[in-house]
PAVEXGU-430628 format. One record per atom (N, C-alpha, C): residue in one letter; y negated, z, x negated. Coordinates in steps of 0.05 Angstrom, whole numbers, padded with zeros to 5 digits, always signed. Atoms other than C-alpha are relative to their C-alpha. Example, Ala and Ser with C-alpha at 12.3 -4.5 7.8 and 13.67 -1.06 7.14 Angstrom:
! residues 2
A+00024+00000-00018;A+00090+00156-00246;A-00024+00000-00018;S+00024-00001+00016;S+00021+00143-00273;S-00022+00014+00015;
***
This chain:
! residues 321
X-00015-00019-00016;X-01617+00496-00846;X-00014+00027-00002;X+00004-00031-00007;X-01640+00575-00819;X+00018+00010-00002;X-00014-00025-00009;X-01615+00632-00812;X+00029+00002-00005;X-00017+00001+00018;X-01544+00634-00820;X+00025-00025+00002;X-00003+00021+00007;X-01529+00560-00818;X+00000-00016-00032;X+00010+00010+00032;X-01558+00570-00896;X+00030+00009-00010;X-00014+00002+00017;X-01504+00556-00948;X-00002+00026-00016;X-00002-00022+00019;X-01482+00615-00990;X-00020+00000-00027;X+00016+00001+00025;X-01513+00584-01055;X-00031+00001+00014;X+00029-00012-00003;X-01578+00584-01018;X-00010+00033+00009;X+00014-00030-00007;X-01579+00657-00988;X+00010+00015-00024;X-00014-00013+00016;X-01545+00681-01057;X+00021+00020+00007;X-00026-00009-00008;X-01481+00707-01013;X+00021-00001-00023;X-00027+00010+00007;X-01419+00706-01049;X+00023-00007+00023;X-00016+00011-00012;X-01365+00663-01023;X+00020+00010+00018;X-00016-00014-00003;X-01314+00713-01013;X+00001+00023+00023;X+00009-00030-00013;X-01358+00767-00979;X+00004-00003+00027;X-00005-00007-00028;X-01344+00797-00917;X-00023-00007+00021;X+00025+00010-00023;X-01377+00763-00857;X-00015+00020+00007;X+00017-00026-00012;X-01436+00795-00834;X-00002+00024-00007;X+00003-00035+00011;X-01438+00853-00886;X-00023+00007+00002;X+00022-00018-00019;X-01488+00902-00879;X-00017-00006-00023;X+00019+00012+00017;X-01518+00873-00955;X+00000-00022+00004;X+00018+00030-00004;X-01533+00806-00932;X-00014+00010+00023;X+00012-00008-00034;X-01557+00839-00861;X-00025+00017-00019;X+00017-00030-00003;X-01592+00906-00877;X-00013-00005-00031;X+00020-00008+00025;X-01610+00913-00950;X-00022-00013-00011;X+00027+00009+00016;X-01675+00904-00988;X+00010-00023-00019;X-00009+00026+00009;X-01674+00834-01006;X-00001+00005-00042;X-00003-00005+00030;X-01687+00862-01084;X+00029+00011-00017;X-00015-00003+00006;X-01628+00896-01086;X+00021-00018+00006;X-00033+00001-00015;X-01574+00851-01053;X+00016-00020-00025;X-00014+00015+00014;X-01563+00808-01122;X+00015+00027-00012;X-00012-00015+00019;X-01539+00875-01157;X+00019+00020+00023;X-00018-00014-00021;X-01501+00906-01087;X+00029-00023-00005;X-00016+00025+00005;X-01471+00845-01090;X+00026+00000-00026;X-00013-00012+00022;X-01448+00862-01165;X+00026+00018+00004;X-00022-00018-00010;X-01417+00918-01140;X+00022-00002+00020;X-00021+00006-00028;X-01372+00886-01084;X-00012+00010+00015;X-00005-00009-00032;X-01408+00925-01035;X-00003-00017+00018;X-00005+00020-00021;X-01406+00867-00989;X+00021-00001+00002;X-00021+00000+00003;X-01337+00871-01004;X+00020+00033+00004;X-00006-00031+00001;X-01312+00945-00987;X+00028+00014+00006;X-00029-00004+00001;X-01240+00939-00991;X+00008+00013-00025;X-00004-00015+00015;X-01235+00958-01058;X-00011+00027-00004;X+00011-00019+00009;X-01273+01017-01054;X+00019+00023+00014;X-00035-00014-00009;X-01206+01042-01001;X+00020-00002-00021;X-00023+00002+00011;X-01162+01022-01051;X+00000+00011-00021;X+00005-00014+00031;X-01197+01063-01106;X+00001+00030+00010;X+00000-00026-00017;X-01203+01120-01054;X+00025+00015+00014;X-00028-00009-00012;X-01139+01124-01019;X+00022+00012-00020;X-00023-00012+00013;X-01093+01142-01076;X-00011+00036+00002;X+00016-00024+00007;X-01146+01201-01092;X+00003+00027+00028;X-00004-00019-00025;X-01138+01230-01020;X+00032+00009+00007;X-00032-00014-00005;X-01063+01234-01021;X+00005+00011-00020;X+00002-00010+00008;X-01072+01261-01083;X-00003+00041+00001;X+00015-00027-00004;X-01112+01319-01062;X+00017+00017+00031;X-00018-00016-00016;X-01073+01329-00997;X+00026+00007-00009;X-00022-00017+00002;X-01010+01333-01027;X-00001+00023-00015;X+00005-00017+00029;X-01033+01379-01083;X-00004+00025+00023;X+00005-00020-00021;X-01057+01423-01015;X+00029+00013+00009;X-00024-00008-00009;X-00985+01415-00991;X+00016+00015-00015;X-00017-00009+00020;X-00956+01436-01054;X-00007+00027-00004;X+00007-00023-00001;X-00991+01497-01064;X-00008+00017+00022;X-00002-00019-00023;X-01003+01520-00987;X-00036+00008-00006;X+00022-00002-00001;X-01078+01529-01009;X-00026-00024+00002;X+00022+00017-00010;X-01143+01498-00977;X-00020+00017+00005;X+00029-00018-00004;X-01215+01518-00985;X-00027-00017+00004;X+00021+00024+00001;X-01289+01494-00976;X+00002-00016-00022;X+00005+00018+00017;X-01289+01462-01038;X+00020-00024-00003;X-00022+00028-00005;X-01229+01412-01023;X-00014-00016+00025;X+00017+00020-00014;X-01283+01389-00969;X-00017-00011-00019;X+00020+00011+00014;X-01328+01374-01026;X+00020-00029-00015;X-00019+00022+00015;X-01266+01335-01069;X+00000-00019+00015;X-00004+00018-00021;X-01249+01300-01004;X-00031-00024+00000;X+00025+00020-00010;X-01326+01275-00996;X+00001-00010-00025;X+00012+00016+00021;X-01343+01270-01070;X+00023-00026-00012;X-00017+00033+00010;X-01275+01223-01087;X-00013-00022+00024;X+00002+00023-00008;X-01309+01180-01035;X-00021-00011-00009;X+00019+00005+00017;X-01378+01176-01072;X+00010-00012-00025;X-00002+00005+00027;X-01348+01172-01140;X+00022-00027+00000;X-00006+00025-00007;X-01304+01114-01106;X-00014-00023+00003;X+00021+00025-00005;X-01363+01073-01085;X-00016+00002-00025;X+00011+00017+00020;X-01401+01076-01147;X+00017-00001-00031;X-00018+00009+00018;X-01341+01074-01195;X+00007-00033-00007;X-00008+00015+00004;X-01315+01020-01167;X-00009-00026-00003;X+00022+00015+00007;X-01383+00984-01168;X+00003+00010-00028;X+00006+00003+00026;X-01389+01002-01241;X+00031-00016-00013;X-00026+00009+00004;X-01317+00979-01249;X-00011-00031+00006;X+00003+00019-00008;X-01334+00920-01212;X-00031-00027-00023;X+00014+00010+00010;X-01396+00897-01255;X+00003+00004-00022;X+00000-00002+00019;X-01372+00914-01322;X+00029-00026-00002;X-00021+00020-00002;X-01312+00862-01297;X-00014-00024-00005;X+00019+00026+00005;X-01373+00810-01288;X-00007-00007-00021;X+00015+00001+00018;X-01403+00819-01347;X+00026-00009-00020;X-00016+00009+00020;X-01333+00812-01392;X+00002-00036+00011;X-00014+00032-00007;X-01315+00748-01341;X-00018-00027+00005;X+00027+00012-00016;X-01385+00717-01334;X+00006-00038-00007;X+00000+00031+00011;X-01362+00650-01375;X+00030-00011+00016;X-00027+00002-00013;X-01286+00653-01336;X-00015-00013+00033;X-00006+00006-00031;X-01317+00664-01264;X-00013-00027+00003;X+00012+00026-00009;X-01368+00603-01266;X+00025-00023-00006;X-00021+00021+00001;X-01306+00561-01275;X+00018+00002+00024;X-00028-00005-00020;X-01261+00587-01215;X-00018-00002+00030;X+00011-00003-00027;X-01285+00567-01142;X-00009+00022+00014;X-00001-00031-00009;X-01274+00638-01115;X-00028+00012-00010;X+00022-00005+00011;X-01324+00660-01162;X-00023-00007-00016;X+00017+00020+00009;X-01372+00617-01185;X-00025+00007+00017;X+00025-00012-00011;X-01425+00645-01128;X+00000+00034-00012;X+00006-00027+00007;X-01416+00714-01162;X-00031+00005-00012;X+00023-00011+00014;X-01486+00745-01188;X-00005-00008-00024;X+00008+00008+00016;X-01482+00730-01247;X+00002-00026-00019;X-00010+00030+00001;X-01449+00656-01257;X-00030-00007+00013;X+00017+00011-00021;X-01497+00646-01204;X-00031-00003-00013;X+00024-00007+00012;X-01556+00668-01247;X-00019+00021+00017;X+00020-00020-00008;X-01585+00725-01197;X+00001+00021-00018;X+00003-00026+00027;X-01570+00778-01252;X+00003-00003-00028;X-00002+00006+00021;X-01580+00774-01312;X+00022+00016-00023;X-00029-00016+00011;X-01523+00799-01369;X-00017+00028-00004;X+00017-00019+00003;X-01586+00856-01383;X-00003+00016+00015;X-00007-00014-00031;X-01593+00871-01316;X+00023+00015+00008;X-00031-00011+00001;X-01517+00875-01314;X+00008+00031-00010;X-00015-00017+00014;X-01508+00922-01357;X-00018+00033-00003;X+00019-00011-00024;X-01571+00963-01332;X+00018+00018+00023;X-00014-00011-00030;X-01539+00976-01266;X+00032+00011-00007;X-00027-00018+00012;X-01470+00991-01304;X-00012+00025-00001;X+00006-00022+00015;X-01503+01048-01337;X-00008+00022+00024;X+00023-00013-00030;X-01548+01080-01274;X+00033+00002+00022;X-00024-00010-00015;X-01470+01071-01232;X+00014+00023-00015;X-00028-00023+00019;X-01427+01108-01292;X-00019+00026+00002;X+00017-00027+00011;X-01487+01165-01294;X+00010+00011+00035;X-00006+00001-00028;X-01476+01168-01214;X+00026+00014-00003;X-00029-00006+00009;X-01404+01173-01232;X+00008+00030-00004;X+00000-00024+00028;X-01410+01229-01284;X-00010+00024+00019;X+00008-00019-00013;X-01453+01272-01234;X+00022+00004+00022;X-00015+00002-00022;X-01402+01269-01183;X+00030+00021-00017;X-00016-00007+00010;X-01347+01287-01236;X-00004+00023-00007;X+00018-00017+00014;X-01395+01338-01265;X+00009+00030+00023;X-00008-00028-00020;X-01380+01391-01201;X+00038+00001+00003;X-00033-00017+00002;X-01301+01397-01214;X+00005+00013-00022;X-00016-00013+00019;X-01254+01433-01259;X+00004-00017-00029;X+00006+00016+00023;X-01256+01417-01329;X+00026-00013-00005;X-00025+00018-00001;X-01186+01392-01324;X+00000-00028+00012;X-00005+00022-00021;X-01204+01342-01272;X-00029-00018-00019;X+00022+00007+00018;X-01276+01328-01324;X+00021-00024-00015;X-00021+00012+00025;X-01215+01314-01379;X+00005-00027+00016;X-00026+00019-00012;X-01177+01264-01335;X-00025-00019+00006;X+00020+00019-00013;X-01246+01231-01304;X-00004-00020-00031;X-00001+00012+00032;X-01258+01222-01383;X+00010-00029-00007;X-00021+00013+00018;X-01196+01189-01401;X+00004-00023+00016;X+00002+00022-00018;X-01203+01141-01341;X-00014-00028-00011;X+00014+00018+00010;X-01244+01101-01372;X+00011-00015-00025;X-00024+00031+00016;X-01192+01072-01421;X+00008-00022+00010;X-00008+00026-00012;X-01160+01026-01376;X-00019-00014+00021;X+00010+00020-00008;X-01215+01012-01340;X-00015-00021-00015;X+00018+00013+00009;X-01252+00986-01390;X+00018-00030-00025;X-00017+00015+00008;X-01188+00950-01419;X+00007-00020+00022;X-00013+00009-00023;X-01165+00922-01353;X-00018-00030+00011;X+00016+00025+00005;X-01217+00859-01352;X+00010-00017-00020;X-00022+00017+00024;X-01184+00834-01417;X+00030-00008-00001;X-00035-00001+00011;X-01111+00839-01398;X+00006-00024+00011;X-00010+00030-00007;X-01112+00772-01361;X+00009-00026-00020;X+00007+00028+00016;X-01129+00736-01425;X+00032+00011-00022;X-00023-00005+00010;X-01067+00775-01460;X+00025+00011+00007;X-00038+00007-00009;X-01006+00780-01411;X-00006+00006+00029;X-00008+00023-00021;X-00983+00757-01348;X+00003+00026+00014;X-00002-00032-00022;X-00982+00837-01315;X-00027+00013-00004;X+00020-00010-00002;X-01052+00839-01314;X-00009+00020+00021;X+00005-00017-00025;X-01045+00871-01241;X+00013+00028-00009;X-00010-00026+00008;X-01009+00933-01278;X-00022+00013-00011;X+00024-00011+00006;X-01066+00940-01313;X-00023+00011+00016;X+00027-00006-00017;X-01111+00945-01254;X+00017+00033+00022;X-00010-00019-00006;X-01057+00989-01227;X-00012+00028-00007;X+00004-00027+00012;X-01064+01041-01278;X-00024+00012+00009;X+00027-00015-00007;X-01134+01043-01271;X-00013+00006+00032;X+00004-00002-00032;X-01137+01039-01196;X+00010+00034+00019;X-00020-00027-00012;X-01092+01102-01180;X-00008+00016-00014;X+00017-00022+00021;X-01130+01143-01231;X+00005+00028+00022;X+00017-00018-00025;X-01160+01184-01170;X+00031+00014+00017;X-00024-00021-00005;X-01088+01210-01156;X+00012+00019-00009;X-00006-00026+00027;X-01082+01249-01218;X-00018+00019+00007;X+00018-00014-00010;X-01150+01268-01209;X-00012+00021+00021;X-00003-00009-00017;X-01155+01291-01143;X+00014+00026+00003;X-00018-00018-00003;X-01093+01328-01147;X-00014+00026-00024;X+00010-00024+00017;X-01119+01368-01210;X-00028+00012+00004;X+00024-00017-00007;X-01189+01375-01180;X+00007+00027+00020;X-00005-00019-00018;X-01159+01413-01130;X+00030+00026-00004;X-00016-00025+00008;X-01096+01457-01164;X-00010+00008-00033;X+00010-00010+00027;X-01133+01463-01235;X+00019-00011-00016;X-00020+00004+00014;X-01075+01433-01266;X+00011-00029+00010;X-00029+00017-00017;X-01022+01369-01264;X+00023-00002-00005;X-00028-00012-00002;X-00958+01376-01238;X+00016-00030+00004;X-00026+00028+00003;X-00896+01319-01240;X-00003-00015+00037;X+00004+00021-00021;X-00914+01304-01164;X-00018-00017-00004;X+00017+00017+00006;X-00975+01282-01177;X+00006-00030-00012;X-00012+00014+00019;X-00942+01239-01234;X+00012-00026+00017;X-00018+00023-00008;X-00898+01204-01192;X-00026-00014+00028;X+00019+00015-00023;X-00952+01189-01129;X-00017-00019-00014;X+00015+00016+00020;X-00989+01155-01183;X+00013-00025-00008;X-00013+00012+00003;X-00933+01115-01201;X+00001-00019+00025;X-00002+00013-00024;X-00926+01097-01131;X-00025-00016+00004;X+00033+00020-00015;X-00999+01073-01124;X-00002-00022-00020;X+00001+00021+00025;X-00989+01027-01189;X+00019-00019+00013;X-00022+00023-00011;X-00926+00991-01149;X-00011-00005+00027;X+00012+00008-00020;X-00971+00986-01091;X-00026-00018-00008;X+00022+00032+00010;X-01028+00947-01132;X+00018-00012-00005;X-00016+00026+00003;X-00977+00907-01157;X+00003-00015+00034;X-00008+00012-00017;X-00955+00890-01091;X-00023-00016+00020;X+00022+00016-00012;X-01027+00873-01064;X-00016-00014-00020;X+00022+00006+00012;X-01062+00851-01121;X+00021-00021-00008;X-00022+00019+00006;X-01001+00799-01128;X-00010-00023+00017;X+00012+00023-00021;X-01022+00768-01061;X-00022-00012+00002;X+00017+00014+00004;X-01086+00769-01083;X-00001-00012-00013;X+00004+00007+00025;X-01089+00733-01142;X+00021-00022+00010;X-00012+00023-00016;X-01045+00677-01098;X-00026-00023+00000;X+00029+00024-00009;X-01111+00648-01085;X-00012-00018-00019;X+00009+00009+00026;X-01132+00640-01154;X+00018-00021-00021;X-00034-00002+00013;X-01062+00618-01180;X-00018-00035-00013;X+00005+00025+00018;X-01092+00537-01193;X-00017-00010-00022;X+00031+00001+00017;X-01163+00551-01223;X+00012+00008-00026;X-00017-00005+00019;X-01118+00600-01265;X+00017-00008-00025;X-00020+00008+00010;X-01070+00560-01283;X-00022-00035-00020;X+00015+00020+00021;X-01127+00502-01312;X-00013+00011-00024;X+00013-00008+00024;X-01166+00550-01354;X+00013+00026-00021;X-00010-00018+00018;X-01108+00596-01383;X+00000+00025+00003;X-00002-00031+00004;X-01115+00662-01344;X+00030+00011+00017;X-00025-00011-00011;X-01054+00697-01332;X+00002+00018+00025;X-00003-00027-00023;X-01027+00737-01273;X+00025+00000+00011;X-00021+00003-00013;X-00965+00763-01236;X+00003-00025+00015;X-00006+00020-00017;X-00977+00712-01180;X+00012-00031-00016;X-00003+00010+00016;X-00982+00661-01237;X+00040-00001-00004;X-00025-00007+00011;X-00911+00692-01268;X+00024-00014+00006;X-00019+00003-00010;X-00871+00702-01211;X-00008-00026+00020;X-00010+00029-00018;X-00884+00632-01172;X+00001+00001+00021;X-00007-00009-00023;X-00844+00621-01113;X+00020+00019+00011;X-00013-00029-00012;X-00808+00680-01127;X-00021+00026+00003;X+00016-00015-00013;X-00859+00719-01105;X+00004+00017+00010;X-00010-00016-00013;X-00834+00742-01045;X+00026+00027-00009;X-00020-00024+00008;X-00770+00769-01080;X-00014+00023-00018;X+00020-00015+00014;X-00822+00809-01129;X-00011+00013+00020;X+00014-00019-00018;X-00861+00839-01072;X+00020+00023+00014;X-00020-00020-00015;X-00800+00865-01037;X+00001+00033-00020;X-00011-00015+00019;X-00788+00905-01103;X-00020+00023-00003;X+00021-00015-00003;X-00858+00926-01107;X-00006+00020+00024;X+00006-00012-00029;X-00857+00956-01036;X+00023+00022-00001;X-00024-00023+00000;X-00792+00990-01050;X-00007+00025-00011;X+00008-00013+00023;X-00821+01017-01110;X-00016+00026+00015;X+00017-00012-00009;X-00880+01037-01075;X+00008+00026+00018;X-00011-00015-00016;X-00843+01073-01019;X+00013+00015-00006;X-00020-00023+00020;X-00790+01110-01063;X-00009+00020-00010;X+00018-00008+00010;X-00830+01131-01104;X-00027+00025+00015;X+00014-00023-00007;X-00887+01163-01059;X+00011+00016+00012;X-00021-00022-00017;X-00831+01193-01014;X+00008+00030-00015;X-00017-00012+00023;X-00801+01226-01074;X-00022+00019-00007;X+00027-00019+00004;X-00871+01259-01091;X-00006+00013+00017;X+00010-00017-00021;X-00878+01282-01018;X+00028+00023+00003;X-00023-00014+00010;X-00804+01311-01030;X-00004+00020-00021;X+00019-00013+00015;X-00841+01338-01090;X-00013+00029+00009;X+00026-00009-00006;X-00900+01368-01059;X+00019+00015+00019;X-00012-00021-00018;X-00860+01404-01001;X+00015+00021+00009;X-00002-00030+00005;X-00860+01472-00992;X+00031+00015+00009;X-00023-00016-00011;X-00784+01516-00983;X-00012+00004+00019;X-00004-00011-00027;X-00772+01528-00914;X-00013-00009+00020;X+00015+00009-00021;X-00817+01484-00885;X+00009-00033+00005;X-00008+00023-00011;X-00776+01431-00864;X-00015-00032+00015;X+00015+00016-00018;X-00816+01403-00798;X-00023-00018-00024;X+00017+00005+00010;X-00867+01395-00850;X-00003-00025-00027;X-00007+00015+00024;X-00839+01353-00907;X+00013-00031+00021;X-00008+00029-00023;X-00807+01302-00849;X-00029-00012+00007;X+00028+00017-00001;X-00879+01290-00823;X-00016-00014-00015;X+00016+00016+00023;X-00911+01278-00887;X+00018-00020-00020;X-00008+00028+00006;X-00850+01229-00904;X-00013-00024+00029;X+00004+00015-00013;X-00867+01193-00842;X-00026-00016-00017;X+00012+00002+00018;X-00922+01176-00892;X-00001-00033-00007;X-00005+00032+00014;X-00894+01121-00933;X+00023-00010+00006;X-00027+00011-00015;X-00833+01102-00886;X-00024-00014+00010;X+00017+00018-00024;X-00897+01074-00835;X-00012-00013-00024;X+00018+00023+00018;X-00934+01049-00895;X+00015-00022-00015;X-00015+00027+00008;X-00872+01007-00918;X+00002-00019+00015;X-00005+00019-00014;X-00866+00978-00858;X-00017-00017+00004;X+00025+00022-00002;X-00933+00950-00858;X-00006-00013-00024;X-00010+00011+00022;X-00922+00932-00926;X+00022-00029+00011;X-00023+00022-00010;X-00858+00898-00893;X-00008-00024+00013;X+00022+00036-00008;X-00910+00852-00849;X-00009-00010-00020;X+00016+00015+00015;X-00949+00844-00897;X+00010-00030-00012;X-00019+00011+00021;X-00888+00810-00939;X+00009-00032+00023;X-00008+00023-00020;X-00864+00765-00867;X-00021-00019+00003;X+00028+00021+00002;X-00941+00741-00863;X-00010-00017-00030;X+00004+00013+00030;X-00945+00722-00938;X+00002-00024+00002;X-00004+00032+00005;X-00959+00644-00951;X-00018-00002-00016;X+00008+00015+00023;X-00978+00628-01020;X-00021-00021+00002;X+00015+00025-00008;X-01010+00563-00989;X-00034+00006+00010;X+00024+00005-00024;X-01060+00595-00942;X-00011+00030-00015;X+00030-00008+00013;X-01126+00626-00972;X-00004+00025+00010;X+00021-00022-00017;X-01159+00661-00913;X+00030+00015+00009;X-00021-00024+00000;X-01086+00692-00902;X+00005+00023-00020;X+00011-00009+00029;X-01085+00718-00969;X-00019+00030-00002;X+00021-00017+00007;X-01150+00747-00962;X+00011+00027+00017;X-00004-00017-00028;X-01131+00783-00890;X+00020+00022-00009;X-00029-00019+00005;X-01064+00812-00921;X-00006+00017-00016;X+00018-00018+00022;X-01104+00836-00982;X-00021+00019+00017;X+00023-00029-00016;X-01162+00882-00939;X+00024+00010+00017;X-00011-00008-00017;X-01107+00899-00892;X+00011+00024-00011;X-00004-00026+00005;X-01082+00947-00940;X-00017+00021-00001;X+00020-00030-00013;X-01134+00993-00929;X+00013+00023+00023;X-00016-00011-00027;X-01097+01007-00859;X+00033+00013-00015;X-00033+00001+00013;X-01030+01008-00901;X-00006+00034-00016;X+00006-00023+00006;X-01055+01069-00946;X-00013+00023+00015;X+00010-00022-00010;X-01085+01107-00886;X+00021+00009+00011;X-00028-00010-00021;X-01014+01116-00851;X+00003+00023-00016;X-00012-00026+00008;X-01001+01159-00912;X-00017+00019-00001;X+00027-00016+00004;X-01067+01191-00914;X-00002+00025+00026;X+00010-00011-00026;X-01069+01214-00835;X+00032+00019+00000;X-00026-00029-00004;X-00989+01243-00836;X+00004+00018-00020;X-00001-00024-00003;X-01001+01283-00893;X-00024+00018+00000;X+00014-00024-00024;X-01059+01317-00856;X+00009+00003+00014;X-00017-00021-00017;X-01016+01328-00805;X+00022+00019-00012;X-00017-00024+00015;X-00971+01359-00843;X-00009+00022-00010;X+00016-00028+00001;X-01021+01406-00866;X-00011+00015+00024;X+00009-00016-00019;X-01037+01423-00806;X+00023+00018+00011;X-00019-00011-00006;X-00974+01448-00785;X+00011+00031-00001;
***
């Protein structure tokens, strides 16, 4: 077989990756085992590491009524320090799971199961992303330095928590919504109890997608002993997601309630429109859910990307106002 008739294991694709990404297409065939590493064939997570960080930083705008060039720089650099975070996130996950993933269908063409990277290599390209990282973190406030710091607890915990309890997706939570603390304090020097709670909110929103993901995995799982919500809650699932979506929605409302300024009414309604439209697509999400089906799964899982921009775009309008 040619061209792209060839089997994943022969073009060293992973299984999972997004059709026609731009590293099986475009990149230098040297790099694409260690792009690969990093999900970027995969570039949903790198929204879902990014999006908390931007409603972060806008509400923190809303809250204090101030916006300057350098909240264009926060804005760009949380999208940098997204893409090679969550690549170093992402390959320091390989490297703990390297003897797990060659056992689970899903991942078993990963990089390094696969043998295109070596654990040396691996850990190589960790180092060269986190320095990437660090320069990126390196141009804010030393409050927002502190917090980039302390990030690195749960991420570097959050690979292990499958093997010791069944809310491993909380774990990925914590570390996922980081960039909402952050954000917010890159840009008021300080953090304040909205922040606190939008954060909260982005941890009941991994739960609620990283539940559906981890649907997929639920039998491989369940032969070699790794735990997970999906695992947990079964076929109560659905009743669990509902909760999660509530959560999610309460919760960030309550922070945009928070964040909004006396007397500016018009302005605190628009930037709820926020996470009222993002529940609702949450709410499909929950009607399309089927445990059974794979490539649904997958679809519902990237879809939140779209789900976190509803809150992202109303409150920029609300700052604009």
């Amino acid at each position: 077989m040619t061209g792209n008739d060839q089997m994943p294991e022969a073009t060293g694709q992973v299984s999972d990756a997004v059709k026609d990404n731009w590293v099986d297409r475009w990149a230098p065939v040297t790099t694409r085992p260690y792009l690969r590493l990093s999900r970027a064939d995969r570039p949903i997570g790198t929204w879902l590491l990014l999006l908390p960080c931007w409603w972060g930083l806008l509400l923190a705008m809303l809250y204090d009524g101030r916006a300057g060039w350098h909240d264009l720089w926060i804005f760009v650099g949380c999208a940098i320090g997204s893409f090679v975070m969550r690549g170093a996130g992402c390959t320091w996950n390989d490297i703990t799971d390297r003897h797990i993933d060659g056992s689970v269908a899903r991942t078993a063409s990963r990089p390094i199961p696969s043998g295109q990277v070596s654990v040396k290599g691996a850990l190589i390209w960790l180092v060269v992303q986190a320095l990437l990282g660090l320069a990126v973190l390196m141009t804010m406030n030393t409050a927002a330095i502190v917090l980039g710091v302390l990030s690195l607890a749960p991420v570097t915990i959050y690979p292990f928590a499958k093997r010791f309890t069944w809310w491993p997706q909380a774990f990925l939570g914590i570390a996922f919504n980081w960039g909402a603390l952050l954000a917010w304090t890159a840009h008021a020097g300080a953090l304040h109890w909205p922040a606190v709670v939008l954060y909260l909110s982005g941890v009941a929103w991994t739960l609620f997608y990283d539940t559906i993901y981890a649907h997929q995995d639920s039998e491989d799982d369940a032969l070699i002993g790794v735990k997970s919500t999906a695992r947990l809650f079964g076929n109560d699932s659905p009743k669990w997601l509902m909760r999660f979506l509530i959560a999610t929605v309460t919760l960030q409302g309550l922070a945009v309630i928070m964040s909004a300024p006396d007397g500016q009414p018009l302005m605190m309604v628009v930037a709820l429109c926020g996470p009222w439209l993002m529940g609702w697509h949450l709410h499909w999400q929950l009607r399309q859910f089927d445990m059974q089906d794979n490539s649904s799964l997958v679809a519902l899982f990237r879809s939140n990307r779209d789900a976190g921009l509803i809150s992202v775009l109303f409150f920029a309008f609300a700052l604009m106002l």
